[in-house]
C-alpha positions in Angstrom: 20.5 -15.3 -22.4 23.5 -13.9 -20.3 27.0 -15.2 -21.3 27.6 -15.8 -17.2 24.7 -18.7 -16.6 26.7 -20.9 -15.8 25.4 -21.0 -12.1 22.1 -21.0 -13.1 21.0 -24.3 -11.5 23.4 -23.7 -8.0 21.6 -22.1 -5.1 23.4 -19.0 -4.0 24.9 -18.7 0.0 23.0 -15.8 1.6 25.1 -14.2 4.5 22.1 -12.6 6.9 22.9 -9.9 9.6 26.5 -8.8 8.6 27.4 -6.1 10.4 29.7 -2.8 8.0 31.5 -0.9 10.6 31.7 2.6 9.4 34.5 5.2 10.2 32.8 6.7 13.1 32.2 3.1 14.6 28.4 3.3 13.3 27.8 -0.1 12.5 25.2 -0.6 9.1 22.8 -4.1 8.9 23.2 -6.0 5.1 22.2 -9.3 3.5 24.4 -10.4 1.1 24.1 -13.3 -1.6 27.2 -14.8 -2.7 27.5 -17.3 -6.1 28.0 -20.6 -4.3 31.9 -20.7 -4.4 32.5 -17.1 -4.4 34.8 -17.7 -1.3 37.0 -19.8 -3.5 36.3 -17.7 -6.8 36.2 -14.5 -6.1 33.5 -12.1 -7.9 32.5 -8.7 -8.8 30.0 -7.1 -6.1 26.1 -5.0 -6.7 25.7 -2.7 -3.8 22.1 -1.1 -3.3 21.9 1.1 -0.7 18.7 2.4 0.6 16.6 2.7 3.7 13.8 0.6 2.7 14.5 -2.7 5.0 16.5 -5.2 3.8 15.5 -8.1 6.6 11.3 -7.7 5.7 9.6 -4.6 3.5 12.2 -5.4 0.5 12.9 -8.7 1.8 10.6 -10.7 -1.3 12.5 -7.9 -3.9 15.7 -8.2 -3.0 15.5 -12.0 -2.7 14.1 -12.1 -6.3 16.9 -9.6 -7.8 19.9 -10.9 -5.8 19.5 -14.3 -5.7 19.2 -14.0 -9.7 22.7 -12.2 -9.7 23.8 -14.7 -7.5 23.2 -17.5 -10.0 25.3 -15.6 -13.0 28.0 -14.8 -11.0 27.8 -12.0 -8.4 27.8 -11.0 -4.7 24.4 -9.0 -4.0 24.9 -6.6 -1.8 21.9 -4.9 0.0 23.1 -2.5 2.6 20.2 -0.6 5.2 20.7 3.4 5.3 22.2 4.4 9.1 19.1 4.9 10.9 17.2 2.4 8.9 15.7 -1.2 8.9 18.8 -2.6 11.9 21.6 -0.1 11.2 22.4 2.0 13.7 22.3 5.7 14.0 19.5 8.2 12.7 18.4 9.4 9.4 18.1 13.2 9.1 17.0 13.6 5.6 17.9 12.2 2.1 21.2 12.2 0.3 22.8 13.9 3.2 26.7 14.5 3.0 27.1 11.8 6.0 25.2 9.1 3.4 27.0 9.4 0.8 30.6 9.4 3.5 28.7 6.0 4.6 28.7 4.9 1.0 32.2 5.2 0.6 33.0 3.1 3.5 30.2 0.9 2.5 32.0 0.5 -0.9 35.2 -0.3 0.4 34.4 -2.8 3.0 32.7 -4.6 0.3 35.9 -4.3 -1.9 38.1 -5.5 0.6 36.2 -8.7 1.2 37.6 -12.3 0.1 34.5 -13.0 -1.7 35.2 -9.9 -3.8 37.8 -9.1 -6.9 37.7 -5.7 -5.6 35.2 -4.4 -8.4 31.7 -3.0 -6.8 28.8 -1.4 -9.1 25.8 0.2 -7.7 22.2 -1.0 -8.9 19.1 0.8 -7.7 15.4 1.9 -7.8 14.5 5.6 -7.2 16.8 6.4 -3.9 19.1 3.8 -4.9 19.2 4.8 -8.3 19.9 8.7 -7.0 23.2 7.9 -4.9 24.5 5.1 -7.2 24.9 8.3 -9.5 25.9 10.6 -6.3 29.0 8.2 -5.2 29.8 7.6 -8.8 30.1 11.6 -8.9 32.4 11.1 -6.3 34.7 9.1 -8.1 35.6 6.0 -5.8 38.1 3.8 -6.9 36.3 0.6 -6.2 32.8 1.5 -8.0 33.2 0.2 -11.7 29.7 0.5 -13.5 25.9 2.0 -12.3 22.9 0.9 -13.2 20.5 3.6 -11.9 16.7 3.1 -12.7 13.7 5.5 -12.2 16.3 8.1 -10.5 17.4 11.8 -11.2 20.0 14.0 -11.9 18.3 17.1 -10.4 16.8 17.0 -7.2 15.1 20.3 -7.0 12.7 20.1 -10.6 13.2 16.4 -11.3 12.5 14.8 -8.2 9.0 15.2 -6.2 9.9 18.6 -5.0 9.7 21.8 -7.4 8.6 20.7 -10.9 8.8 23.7 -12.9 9.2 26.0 -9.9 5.8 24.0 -8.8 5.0 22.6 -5.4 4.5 19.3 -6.0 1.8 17.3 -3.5 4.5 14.2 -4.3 6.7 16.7 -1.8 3.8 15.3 0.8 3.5 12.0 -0.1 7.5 11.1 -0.2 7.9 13.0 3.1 4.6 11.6 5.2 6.2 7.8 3.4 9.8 8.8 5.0 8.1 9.9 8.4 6.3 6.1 8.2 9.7 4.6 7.2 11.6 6.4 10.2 8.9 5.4 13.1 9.6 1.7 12.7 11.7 -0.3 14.7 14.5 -2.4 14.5 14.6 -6.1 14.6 15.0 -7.7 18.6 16.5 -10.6 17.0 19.1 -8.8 15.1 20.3 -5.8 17.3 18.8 -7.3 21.0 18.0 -5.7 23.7 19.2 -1.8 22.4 15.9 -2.3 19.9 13.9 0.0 22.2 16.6 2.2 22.4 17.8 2.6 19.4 13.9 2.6 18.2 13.4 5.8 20.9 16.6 7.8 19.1 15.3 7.5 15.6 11.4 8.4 17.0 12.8 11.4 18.3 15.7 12.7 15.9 14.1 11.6 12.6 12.5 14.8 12.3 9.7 16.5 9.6 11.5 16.2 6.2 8.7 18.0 4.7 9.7 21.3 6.6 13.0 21.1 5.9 11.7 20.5 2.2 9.5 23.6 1.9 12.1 25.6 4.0 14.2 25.3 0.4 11.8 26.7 -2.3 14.0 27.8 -4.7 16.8 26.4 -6.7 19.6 27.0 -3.9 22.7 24.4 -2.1 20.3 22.3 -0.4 18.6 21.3 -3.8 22.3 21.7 -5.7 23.9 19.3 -3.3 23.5 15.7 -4.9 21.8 17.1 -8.0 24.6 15.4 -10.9 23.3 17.9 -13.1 25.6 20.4 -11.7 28.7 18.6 -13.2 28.1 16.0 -15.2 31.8 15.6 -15.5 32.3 14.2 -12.6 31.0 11.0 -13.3 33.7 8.9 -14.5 32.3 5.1 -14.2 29.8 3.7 -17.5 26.0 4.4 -16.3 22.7 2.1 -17.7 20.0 4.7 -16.8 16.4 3.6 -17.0 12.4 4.9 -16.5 9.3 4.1 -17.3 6.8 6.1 -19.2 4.4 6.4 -16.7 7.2 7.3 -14.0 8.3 10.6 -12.6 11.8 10.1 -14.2 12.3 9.7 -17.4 14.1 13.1 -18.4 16.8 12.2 -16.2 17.7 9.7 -18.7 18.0 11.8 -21.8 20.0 14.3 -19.9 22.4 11.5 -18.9 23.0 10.4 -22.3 23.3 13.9 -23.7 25.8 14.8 -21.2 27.6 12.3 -19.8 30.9 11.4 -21.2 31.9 8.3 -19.9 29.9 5.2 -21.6 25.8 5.5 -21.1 23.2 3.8 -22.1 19.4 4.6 -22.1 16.5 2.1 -22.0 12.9 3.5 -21.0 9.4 1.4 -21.5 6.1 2.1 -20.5 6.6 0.9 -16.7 6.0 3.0 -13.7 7.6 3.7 -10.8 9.1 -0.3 -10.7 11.8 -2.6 -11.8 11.2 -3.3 -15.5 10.9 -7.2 -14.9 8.1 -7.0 -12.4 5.4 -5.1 -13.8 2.9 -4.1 -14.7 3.8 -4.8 -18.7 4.9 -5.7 -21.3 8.0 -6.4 -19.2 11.4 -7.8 -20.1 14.3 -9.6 -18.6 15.8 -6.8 -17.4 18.1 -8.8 -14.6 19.7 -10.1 -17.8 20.2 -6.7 -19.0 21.8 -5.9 -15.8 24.2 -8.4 -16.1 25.0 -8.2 -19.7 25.8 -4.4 -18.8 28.4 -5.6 -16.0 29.8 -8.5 -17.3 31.0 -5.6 -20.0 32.3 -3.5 -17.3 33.4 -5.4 -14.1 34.3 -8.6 -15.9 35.7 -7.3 -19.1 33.5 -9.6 -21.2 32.2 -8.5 -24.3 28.5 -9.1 -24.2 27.9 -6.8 -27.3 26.5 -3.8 -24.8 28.7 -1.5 -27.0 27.7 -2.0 -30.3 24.0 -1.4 -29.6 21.7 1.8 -29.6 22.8 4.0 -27.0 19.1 4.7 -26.4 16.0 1.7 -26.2 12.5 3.0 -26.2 9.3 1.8 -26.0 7.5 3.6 -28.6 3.6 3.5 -27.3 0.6 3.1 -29.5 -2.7 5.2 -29.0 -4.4 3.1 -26.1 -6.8 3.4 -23.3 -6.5 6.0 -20.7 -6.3 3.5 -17.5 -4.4 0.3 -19.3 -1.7 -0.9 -17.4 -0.4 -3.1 -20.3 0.7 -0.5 -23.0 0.8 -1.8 -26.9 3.9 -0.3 -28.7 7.3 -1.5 -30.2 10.7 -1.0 -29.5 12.7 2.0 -31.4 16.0 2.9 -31.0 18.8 5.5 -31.6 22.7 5.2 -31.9 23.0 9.0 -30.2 21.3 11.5 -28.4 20.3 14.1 -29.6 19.0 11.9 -32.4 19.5 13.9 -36.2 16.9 11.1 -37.0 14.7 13.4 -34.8 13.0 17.3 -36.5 10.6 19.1 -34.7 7.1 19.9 -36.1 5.8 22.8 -35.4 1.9 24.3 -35.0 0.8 27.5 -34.2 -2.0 28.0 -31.6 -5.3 29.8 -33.4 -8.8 30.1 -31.6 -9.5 26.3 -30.1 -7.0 24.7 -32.9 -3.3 23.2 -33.5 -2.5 24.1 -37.3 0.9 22.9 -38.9 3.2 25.8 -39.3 3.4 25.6 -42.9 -0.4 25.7 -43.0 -1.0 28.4 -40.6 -2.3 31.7 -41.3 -1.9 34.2 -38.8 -4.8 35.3 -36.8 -3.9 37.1 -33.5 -6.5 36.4 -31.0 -6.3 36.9 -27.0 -7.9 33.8 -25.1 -8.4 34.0 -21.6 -8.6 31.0 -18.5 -9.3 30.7 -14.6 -9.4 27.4 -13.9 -11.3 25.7 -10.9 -9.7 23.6 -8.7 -11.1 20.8 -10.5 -8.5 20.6 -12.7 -5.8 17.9 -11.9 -8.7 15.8 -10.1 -7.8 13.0 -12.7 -4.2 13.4 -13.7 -3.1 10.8 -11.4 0.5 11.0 -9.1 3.1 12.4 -10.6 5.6 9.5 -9.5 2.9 6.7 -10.7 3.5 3.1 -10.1 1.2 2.2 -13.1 -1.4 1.0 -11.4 -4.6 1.8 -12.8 -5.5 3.7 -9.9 -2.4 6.3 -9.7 -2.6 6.9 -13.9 -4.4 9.2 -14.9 -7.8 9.2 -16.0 -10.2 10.4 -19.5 -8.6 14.0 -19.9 -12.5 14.7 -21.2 -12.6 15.5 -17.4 -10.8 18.0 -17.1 -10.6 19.9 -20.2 -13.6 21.9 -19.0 -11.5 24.0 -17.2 -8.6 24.4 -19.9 -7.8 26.3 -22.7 -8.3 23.4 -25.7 -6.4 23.4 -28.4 -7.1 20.3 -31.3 -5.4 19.2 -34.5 -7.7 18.6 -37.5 -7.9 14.5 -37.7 -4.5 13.3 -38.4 -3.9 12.7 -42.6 -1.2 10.0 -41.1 0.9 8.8 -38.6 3.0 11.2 -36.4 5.3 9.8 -34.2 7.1 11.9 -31.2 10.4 10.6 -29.2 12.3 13.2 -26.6 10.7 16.7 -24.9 7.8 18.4 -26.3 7.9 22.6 -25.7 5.0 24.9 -25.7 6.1 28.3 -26.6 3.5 31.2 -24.7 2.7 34.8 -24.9 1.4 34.8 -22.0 0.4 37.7 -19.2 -1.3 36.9 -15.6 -3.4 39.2 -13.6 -1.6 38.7 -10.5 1.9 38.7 -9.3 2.1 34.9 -8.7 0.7 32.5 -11.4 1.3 29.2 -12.5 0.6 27.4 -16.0 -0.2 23.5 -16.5 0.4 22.0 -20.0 -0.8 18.9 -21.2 -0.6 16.8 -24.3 -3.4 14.5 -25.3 -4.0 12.0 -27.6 -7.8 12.0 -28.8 -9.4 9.0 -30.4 -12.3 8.9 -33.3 -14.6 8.4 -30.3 -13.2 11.4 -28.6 -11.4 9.2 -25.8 -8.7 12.1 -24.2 -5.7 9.9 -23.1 -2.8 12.1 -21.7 0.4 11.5 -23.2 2.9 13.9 -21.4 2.7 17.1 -19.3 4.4 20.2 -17.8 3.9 22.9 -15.6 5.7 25.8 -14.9 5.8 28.4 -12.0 5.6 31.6 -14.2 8.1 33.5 -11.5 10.5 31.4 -12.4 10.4 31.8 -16.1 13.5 33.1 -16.3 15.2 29.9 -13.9 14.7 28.7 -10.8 17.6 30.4 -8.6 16.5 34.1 -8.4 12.4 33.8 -9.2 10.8 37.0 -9.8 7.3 38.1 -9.5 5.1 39.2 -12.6 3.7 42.3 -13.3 0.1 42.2 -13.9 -0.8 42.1 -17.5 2.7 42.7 -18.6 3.4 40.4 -21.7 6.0 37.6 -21.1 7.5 35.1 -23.4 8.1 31.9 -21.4 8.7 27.7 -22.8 7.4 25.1 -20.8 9.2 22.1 -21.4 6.9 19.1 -20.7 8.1 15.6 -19.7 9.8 13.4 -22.3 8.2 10.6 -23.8 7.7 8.3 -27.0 4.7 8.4 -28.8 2.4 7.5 -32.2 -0.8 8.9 -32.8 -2.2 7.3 -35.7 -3.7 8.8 -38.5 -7.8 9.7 -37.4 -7.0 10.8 -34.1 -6.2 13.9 -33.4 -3.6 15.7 -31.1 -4.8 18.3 -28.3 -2.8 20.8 -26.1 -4.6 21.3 -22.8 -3.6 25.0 -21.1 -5.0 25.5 -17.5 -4.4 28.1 -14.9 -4.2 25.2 -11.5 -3.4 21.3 -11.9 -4.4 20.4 -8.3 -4.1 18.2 -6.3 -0.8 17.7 -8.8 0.5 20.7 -7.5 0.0 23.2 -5.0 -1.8 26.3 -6.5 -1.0 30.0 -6.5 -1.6 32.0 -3.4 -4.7 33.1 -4.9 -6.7 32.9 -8.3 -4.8 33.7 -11.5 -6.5 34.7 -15.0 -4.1 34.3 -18.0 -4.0 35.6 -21.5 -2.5 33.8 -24.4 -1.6 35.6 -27.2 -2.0 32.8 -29.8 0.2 34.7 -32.8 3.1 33.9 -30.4 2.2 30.4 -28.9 4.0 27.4 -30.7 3.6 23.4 -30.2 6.8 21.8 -30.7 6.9 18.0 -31.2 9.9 15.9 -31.2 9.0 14.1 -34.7 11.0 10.6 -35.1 9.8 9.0 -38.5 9.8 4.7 -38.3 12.9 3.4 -39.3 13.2 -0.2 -40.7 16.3 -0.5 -38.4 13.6 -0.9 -35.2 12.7 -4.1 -36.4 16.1 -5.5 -36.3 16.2 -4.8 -32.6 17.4 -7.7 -30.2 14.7 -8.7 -28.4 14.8 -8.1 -24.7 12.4 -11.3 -23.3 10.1 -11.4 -20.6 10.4 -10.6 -16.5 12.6 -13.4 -15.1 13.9 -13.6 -11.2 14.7 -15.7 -8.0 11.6 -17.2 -6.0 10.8 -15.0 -3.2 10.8 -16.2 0.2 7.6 -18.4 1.6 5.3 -15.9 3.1 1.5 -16.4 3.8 -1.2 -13.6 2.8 -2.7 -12.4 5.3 -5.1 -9.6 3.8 -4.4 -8.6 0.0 -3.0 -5.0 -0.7 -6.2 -2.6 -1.1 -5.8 0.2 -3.9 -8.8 3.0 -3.9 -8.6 6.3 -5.6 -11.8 8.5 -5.3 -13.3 11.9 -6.5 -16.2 13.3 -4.4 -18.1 16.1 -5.0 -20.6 17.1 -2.0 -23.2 19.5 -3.5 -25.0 20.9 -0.5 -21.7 22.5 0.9 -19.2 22.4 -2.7 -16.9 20.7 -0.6 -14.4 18.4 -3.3 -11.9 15.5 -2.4 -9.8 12.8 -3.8 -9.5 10.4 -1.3 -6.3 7.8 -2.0 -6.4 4.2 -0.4 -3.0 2.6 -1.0 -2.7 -0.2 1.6 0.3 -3.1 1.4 -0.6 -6.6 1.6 -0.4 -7.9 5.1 2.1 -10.6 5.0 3.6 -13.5 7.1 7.1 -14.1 6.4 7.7 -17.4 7.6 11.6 -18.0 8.0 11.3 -14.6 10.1 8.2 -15.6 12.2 7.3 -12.4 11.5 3.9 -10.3 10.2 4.4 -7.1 8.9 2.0 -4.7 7.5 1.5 -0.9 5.6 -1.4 1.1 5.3 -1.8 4.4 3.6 -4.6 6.9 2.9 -4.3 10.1 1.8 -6.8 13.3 1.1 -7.1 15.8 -1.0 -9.9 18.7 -0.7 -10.9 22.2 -1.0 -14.5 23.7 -0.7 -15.8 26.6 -2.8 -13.1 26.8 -5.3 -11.4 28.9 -2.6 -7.8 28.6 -2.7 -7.3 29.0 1.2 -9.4 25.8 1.7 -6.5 23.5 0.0 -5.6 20.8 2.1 -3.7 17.6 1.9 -3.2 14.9 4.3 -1.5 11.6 4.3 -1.6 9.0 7.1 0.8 6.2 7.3 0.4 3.0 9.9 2.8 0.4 10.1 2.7 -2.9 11.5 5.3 -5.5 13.0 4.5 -8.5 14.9 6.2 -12.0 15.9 4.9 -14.0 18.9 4.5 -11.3 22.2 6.4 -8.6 20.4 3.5 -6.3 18.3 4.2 -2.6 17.3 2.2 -0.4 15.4 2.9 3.3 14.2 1.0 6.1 12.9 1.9 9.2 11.5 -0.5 11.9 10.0 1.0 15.1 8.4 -1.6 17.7 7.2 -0.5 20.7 4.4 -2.9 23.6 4.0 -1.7 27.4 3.4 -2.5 31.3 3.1 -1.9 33.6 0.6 1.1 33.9 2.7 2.1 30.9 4.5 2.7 26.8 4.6 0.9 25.6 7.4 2.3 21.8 8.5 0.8 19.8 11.4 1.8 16.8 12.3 1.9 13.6 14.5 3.6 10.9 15.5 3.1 7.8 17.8 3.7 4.5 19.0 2.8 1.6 20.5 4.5 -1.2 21.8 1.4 -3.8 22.4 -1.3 -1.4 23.8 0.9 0.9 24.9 1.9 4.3 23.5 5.8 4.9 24.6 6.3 7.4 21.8 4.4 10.9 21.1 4.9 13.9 19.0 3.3 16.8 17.3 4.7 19.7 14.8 3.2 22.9 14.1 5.4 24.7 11.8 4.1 28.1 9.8 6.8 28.8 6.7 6.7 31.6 4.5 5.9 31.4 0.8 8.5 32.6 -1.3 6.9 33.5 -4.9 5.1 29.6 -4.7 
């Protein structure tokens, strides 16, 4: 338990519609809960600060984490993007220059208030997480600790943009999600009668994110701009950074503890794309954590956060491809790099992995074209763990791969950190991409994916300045693959998966690539981390605790389909996503809100010029006579030469439609 309970039992005051003036007289919508004589006692502040709705979508969440730091001593914060939820103004794009500004005004508001000491840190999920960092880069006086979960340092290759020089179809999702967000009103009973108004200017100056996105496909300012990575010194404040396994994020954490010189901490467990105390599990009481890490820093208590492993890790056992409940233990190191950790080396020989020290040399050229097909099952690459976004039996795809297998293991190995594939490698075109994928294999030949890379082979030598290959010239490239923690137990065997496409992943070359490895010169490096008794002395970290969330009523329960069709009389192939919210009443707002999502994935013929993607988002508000719905559709195809978007926007107020728009943009490729 948290040395500060002792407001467990007191029901925090929650402040609703408090209006942030802003230097520019832009006036930003916040909920805040306050410890129940925080007016008399002043207390340290949590700011999160993201577009997502504080007054209903994150309404339940927010309740849940804030009234929790409520009760042990803290004002929550929760603060509406300009342009979002009821703040005024319109949101351009993310991490703009005028956000983070806002945030600094945000911060000292909050600093200045007479339920505050004057000591703010930031707390955040995925965008919160990404400008906690960003303002704490900044250095403002009155931010005093971060805890930044599922985030990133580097916005163009660790983010759901460029991975590995790659176009992600994440670049898609995120945007046509943003372009949803954006088409939704504000609140009548918060802002009054400018609702429609203010509802019109953000319909109309919003804009398509996902042109300016694809507008930027290289590693130029747009992408350097909030990207951490680019002076790591800047950061001043102590940072908790945390992912999950199954998550998009999880480098960003062992970058922050390699490089980051104030006070860091790493903890990652087998979680997706959530908060680590709501699932799906093993969870743990991570609000505790939270507040153990600023009681250290914004109360000056000493809670023990210091003495303990700078890095947690759920070390995952060998399981089932599509469990959202991963077996495993707790590991952890004092430092990163970790000297506890060697790398273990095997060579690449025809259809084998072979232990360095074993290996005889046998040069042999191997050859892959992949279909299309490949990538059908890996899943998103920002996955929220639930079974439906993971990815599936890696038997399915390794048809269309390069396989490369370990004998049955003799024992245990364990990995913890980045695994590297070294290739000698040569493409028969000028633009060519390479998928990497690591794969636990089970006595009944079960394929589970453990971790994966890809790599946009013009940018082998960086992402700035690509430059195309020359057909069949020879290159020596690494393809770094995501980190992770991992034991495959002695019977299995380990297999490196090498393809030539990873859709619907990521976008594929202009056109059909053939590679050649030349296996004397490819290497599998693994992270080795041998068990250390020390793990079992590990405090234990408990199980997902939080607030009540407001009474609601469901309506109609969220609806989660993910399906791979295969027409045979025309070769047409799609994944066809179905990721619909729960429709929900919440009843101290009168109010029913409402999210649905579909998105598709196709090509015909294994011919790259049929790739398309396409994501639809509808949303829903209604209370009494007041109903309005949105859609948006966005649609992603291409040439050889060209990204095609088209896209739509409308809405309705009751039956009628007081809002219309359509994009039709054409942007060059530029060596993706």
């Amino acid at each position: 338990m948290s040395t500060q309970q002792k407001q467990i039992d007191r029901d925090p005051e929650v402040l609703e519609d408090v209006w942030i003036p802003l230097a520019d007289g832009t006036r930003l919508a916040a909920r805040i809960w306050l410890p129940a004589d925080a007016e008399q006692n002043p207390v340290p502040a949590i700011l999160e600060y993201i577009p997502y709705r504080q007054r209903d979508h994150k309404l339940g969440r927010d309740t849940q984490n804030y009234g929790y730091f409520a009760r042990n001593g803290y004002a929550g914060v929760r603060v509406d993007l300009r342009g979002s939820g009821d703040s005024e103004g319109i949101l351009r794009d993310e991490y703009l220059q005028q956000e983070l500004d806002d945030g600094l005004d945000v911060l000292r508001w909050i600093a200045a208030q007479p339920w505050c000491t004057g000591k703010v840190g930031m707390f955040g999920l995925s965008w919160g997480g990404f400008n906690g960092l960003q303002l704490a880069a900044l250095q403002p006086p009155e931010l005093g600790a971060v805890i930044s979960v599922c985030s990133s340092d580097s916005r163009y290759t660790d983010d759901v943009h460029y991975m590995g020089g790659c176009l992600l179809t994440d670049n898609l999702s995120w945007a046509s999600t943003m372009f949803g967000f954006n088409s939704c009103p504000p609140d009548p009973e918060i802002v009054g009668e400018k609702w429609r108004e203010m509802w019109l200017e953000r319909l109309e100056g919003s804009g398509l994110w996902l042109k300016n996105w694809l507008e930027h496909q290289h590693h130029d300012d747009f992408w350097k701009h909030g990207s951490v990575c680019e002076d790591y010194s800047a950061i001043k404040v102590p940072v908790l950074a945390v992912s999950g396994w199954a998550d998009g994020y999880t480098n960003t954490v062992f970058r922050l503890l390699e490089n980051l010189q104030a006070p860091c901490k790493g903890l990652v467990g087998p979680w997706g794309h959530k908060y680590p105390h709501m699932g799906p599990g093993p969870t743990i009481n991570f609000l505790d954590e939270c507040v153990r890490w600023l009681d250290k820093w914004l109360k000056g208590i000493d809670t023990g956060v210091t003495e303990e492993p700078k890095l947690r890790a759920w070390m995952q056992n060998s399981s089932n491809p599509l469990t959202t409940n991963h077996p495993g233990r707790w590991v952890g190191e004092d430092c990163w790099p970790a000297a506890t950790i060697k790398n273990r080396i095997f060579d690449l020989t025809s259809g084998m992995l072979v232990d360095v020290d074993k290996a005889v040399a046998m040069p042999t050229e191997l050859t892959i074209q992949s279909p299309l097909s490949v990538g059908l099952f890996a899943g998103k690459w920002c996955s929220y763990a639930e079974s439906t976004d993971l990815p599936w039996d890696q038997r399915e795809e390794d048809g269309g791969a390069l396989v490369f297998d370990t004998a049955p293991l003799e024992e245990d190995i364990e990995i913890l950190g980045g695994v590297e594939v070294e290739l000698d490698i040569s493409a028969d075109k000028p633009i060519a991409m390479v998928a990497v994928r690591l794969t636990d294999i089970a006595p009944n030949d079960r394929a589970t994916r453990v971790t994966f890379g890809v790599l946009n082979l013009t940018h082998r030598d960086g992402h700035d300045a690509p430059q195309e290959l020359v057909p069949g010239q020879r290159y020596r490239v690494k393809v770094r693959l995501n980190d992770i923690a991992q034991r495959f137990p002695a019977g299995n065997r380990i297999r490196l998966a090498i393809s030539s496409s990873y859709w619907p992943l990521a976008w594929p070359a202009p056109e059909p690539a053939r590679l050649t490895l030349y296996t004397a010169g490819c290497k599998l490096i693994l992270p080795e981390r041998k068990p250390r008794p020390e793990d079992t002395q590990l405090r234990q970290l408990g199980i997902g605790v939080a607030d009540p969330p407001p009474p609601s009523t469901l309506l109609k329960p969220a609806e989660r389909h993910w399906t791979v069709s295969h027409n045979l009389a025309n070769n047409h192939v799609a994944l066809n996503v179905i990721s619909n919210d729960a429709r929900i009443l919440l009843h101290d707002l009168n109010l029913t809100i409402g999210r649905d999502v579909s998105e598709h994935f196709s090509y015909c013929n294994d011919r790259y010029g049929t790739v398309r993607a396409e994501a639809v988002h509808e949303r829903h508000f209604k209370r009494n006579d007041w109903s309005i719905y949105t859609k948006t559709k966005t649609t992603l195809t291409s040439t050889r030469t060209h990204f095609v978007i088209r896209a739509m926007l409308d809405a309705y107020e009751g039956d009628i439609r007081v809002f219309s728009k359509s994009w039709d943009e054409s942007i060059p490729r530029q060596l993706v």
